[in-house]
N, C-alpha and C positions, 0 to 999 in steps of 0.2 A: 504493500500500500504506500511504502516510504518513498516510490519508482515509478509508482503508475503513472504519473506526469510522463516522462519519457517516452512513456507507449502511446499519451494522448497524444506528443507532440508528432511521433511516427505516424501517428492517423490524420491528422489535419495537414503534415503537407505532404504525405501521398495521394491525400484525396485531391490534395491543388494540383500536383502533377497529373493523376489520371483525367484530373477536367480540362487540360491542358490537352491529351488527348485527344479529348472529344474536340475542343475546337479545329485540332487542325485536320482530322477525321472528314469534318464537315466542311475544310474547307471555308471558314468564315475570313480567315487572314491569310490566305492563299502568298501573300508577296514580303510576309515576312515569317512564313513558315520555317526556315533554317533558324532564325530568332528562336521562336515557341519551340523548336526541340532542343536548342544549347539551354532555354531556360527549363524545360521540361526536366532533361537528364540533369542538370545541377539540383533541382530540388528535388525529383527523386533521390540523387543520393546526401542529401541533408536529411532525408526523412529515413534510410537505411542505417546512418551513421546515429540517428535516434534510437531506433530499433537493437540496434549491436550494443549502446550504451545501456539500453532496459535489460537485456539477456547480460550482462558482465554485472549489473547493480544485483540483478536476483543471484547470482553466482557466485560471488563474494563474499566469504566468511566476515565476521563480526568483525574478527581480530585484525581484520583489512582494510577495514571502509576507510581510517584514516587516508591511504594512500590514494584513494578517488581515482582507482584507474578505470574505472566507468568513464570516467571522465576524459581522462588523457589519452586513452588507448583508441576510440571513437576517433577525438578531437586532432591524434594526427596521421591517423590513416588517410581520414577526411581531406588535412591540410597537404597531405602529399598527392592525392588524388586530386583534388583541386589545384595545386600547382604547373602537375604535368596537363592536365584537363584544359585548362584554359592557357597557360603560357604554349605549348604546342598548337591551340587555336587562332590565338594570335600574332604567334611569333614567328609560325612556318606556315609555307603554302600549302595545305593540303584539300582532300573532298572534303567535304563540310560534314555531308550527311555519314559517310562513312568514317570517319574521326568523331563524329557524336554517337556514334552506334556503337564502336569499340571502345569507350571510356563507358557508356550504358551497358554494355555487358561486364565490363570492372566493377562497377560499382553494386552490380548483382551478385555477380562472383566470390568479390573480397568484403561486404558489408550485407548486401542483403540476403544471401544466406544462410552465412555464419550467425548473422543476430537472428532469423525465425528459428535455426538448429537449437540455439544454444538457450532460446528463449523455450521452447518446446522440452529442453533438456532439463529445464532452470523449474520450469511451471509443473513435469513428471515429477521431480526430486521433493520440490513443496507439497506435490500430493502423497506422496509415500508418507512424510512426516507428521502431516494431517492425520493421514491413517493412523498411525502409533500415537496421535493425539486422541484417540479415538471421536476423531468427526468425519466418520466415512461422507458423508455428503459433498463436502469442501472437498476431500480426498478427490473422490470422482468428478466433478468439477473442473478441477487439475488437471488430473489424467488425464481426461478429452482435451480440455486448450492445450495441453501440451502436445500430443498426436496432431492436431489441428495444424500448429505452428510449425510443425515439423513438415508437415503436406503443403504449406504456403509457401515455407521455405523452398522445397523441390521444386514447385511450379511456379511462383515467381524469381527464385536465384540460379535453378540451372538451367532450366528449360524456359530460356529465354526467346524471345522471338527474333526472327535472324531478317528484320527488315533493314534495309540500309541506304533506303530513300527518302521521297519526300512519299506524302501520302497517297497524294494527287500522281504520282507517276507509279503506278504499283505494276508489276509486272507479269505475267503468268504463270509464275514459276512461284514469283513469290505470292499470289493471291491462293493458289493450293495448300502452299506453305500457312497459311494464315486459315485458313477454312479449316485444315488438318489440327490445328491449335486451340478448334472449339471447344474439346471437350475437356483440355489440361486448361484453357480461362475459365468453364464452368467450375471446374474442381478449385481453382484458384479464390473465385468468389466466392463459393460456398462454404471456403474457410475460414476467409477472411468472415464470412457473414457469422457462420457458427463461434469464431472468435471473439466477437463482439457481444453477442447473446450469450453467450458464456460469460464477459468481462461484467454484464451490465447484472449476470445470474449472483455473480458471484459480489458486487458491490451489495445487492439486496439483501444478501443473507448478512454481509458482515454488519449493516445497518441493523439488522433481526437480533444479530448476535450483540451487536455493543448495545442496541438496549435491552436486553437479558440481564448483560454485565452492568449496566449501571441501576436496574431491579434488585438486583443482587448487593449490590455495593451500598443502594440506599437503607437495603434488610440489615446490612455487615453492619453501618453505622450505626444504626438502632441499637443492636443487640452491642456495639460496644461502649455508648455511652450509656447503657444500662448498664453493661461491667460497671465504668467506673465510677458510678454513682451508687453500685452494690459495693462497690470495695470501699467506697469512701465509709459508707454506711458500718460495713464492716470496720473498718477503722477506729470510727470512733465510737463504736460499743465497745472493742477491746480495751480501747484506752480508758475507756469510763468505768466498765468493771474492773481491772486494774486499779485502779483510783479508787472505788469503791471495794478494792480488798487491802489497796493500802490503809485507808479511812478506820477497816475494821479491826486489821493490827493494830494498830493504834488501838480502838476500844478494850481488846483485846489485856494489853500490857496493862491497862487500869486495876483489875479483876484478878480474883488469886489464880494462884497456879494449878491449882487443882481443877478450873474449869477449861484451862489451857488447850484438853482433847478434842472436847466435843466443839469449839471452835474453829480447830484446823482442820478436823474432817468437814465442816460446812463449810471453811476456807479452800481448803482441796476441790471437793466437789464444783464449784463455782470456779477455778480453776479448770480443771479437766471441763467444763463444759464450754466453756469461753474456746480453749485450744480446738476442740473439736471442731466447734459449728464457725471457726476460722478456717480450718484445715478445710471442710466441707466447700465452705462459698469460695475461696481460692481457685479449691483442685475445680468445680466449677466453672469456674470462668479461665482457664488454662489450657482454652482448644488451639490445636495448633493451628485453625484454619485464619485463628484470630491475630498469629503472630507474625503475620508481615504487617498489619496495622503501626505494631510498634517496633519496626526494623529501622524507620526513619531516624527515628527519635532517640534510638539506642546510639546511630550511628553519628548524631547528633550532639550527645553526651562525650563521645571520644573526641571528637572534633570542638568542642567548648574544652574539652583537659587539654590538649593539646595545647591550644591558642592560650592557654593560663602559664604551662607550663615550658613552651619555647619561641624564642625570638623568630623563629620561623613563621613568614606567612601560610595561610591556608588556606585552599578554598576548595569548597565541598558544593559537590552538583549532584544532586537525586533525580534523576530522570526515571526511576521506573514507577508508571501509573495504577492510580489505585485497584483498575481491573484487570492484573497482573492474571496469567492464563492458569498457573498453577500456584503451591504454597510450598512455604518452608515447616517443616516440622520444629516444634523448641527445641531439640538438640541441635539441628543443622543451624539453626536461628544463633544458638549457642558455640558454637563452635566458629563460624562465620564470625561473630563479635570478638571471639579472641584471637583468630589470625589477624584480622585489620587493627585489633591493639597490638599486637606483637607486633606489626608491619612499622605504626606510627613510631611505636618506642627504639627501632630499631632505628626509625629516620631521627628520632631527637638525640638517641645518644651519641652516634656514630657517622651521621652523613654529614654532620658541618653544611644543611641545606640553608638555602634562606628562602626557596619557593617549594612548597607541596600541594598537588590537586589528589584530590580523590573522587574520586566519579563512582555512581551506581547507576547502572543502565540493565533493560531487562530484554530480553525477546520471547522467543515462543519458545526455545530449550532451556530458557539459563538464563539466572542469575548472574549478572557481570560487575563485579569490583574493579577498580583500578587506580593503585595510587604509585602516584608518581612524584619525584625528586629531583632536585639540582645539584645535588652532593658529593662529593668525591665517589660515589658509589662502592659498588664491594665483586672484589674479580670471583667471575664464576667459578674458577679453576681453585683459589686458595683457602686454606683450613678455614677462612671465619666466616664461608659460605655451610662449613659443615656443621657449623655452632650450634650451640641449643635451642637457640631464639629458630634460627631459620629449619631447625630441625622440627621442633613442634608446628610450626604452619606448615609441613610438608604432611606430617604425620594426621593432623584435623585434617586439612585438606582430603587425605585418604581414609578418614573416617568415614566421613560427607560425600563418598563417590564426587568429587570435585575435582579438579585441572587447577594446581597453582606453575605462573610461568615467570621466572624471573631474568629480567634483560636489560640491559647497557649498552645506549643507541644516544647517539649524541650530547653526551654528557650528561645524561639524564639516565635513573632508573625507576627502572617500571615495571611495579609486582601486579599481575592480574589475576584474580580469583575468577573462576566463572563454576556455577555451583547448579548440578539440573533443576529444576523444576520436580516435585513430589513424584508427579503424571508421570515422569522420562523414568 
């Protein structure tokens, strides 16, 4: 959903090139028809070069996106094709029509479809994962756009049409050619058409589904300022009966010693009852579905000691939203809390930093920590990466079926936690 931009942009200017077709089809600009296919084939491949960056966005692990080669990888294919594309147009004497028709066949070749393969290959893999999410619906969804993309790809990237004129001069040879081509542009529209009905299927459901999730999250909230107005509740009965068996001590010591027994067993008793119906409303309110509620705010607490405790700046970004797909159980919840204290303590006492970020970001698999330093950092190869410190977050981390990665990239280091989801 973070890319579908990409895909709309692939669809609005293939749609301006295919009506670009249609004009010179018809014949309406007959005298500057060679114009309308230099303009035609360049916006086709702006809108291929879309398409290849949507297929490398969905394909691109977490721990990559920094690097935006979605971006770059597109943006100079694009710029070398357009280089030789027009500087050969302008700069040497060539056919017109046939020098647009083999830079049109490049641009299907080396962008359009590579980006429907890989988008088809991108939208399969997201369905598998569905599946294992258990939402076979989404799953299948997938699956077909992905099959679909993969059939557009073939029929519009290799099975190109091999015209190399103007429209207006077609020839016999090549008018067979083009008759013979009806049924691979039926199959070509019919994909692109079921890929759209599929796109438009699938934004419905997630609209279905985010307001489930926020149904759901307005229940969560209910039930958890009920916790805290039970615990408060709880709270301060303890401390009142408390209070009122201090009060009774007290009485107590006035009075001879011989009535001393039958006091502390009514002292007792009112004791043991307090601890219980504490023990009771607690274990209670102690679900784990309820403990990413307060994952923020834990992480929140480390980052205020931190900031008390070292000249070091901080800053802490939470990006993951309140209708997070799965949960942390309290020991994962538990355990997580104390690698990222071991992580900071290890940054105050030892990295001599003066900048630290820590980020929490979430997707469909996992849980993603990352904090990072300006520090003289610590060599992965030497005994004080074997230490205790770095040893216990190794060892939680593999309590937690969790992934901890630690690396040393331009003078900066960077511990990542990334922790599955309950679901995974």
């Amino acid at each position: 959903m973070r890319c579908i931009h990409l895909l709309g942009f692939f669809g609005v200017l293939h749609g301006i090139s295919e009506w670009i077709i249609m004009l010179r089809v018809m014949g309406v600009y007959q005298e500057i028809d060679s114009g309308l296919y230099l303009v035609e084939t360049f916006v086709n491949g702006a809108s291929y070069a879309f398409l290849l960056s949507f297929a490398i966005a969905l394909l691109v692990r977490e721990r990559l996106k920094y690097l935006n080669l979605h971006i770059w990888i597109p943006a100079m294919i694009f710029t070398l094709w357009c280089f030789f594309y027009l500087g050969r147009y302008y700069g040497a004497p060539v056919q017109v029509y046939r020098h647009i028709t083999l830079f049109n066949h490049l641009t299907r070749y080396f962008m359009g479809f590579p980006g429907a393969l890989l988008s088809g290959v991108a939208y399969y893999l997201s369905g598998r994962q569905l599946r294992l999410l258990k939402l076979p619906v989404y799953a299948r969804l997938y699956s077909v756009a992905g099959v679909l993309f993969i059939v557009y790809g073939i029929t519009a990237g290799l099975l190109t049409p091999q015209m190399t004129g103007s429209y207006q001069n077609v020839t016999a040879v090549e008018t067979i050619i083009m008759t013979s081509r009806l049924p691979i542009e039926l199959l070509r529209a019919g994909s692109a058409i079921g890929i759209t009905i599929l796109t438009i299927r699938l934004f419905d459901s997630f609209c279905w589904e985010m307001q489930e999730r926020l149904n759901e999250y307005a229940q969560r909230q209910l039930l958890l300022q009920e916790r805290k107005k039970t615990t408060r509740m709880v709270h301060d009965q303890i401390i009142q009966r408390l209070f009122g068996a201090g009060i009774y001590i007290e009485n107590m010591l006035g009075k001879e010693p011989a009535t001393y027994e039958e006091g502390l067993l009514v002292l007792k008793d009112e004791l043991n009852a307090t601890i219980g119906e504490a023990r009771a409303f607690l274990k209670s309110f102690s679900e784990s579905s309820l403990v990413m509620e307060d994952f923020q705010e834990n992480l929140q607490h480390l980052v205020d000691r931190f900031r008390m405790q070292s000249q070091a700046k901080l800053d802490f970004e939470y990006h993951v939203p309140p209708m997070v797909l799965g949960k942390l159980s309290a020991e994962k919840n538990a355990q997580l809390y104390y690698i990222v204290q071991e992580a900071l303590l290890n940054i105050q006492k030892h990295a001599q930093a003066s900048h630290v970020r820590l980020t929490a970001t979430s997707n469909l698999e996992e849980l993603v920590i990352r904090i990072e330093d300006n520090g003289i950092g610590i060599s992965l190869t030497s005994d004080s990466f074997q230490g205790f410190g770095i040893r216990s977050m190794k060892e939680r981390a593999e309590k937690m079926n969790a992934t901890i990665h630690f690396e040393r990239r331009q003078s900066h280091t960077y511990v990542t936690i990334m922790v599955p989801w309950e679901e995974r």
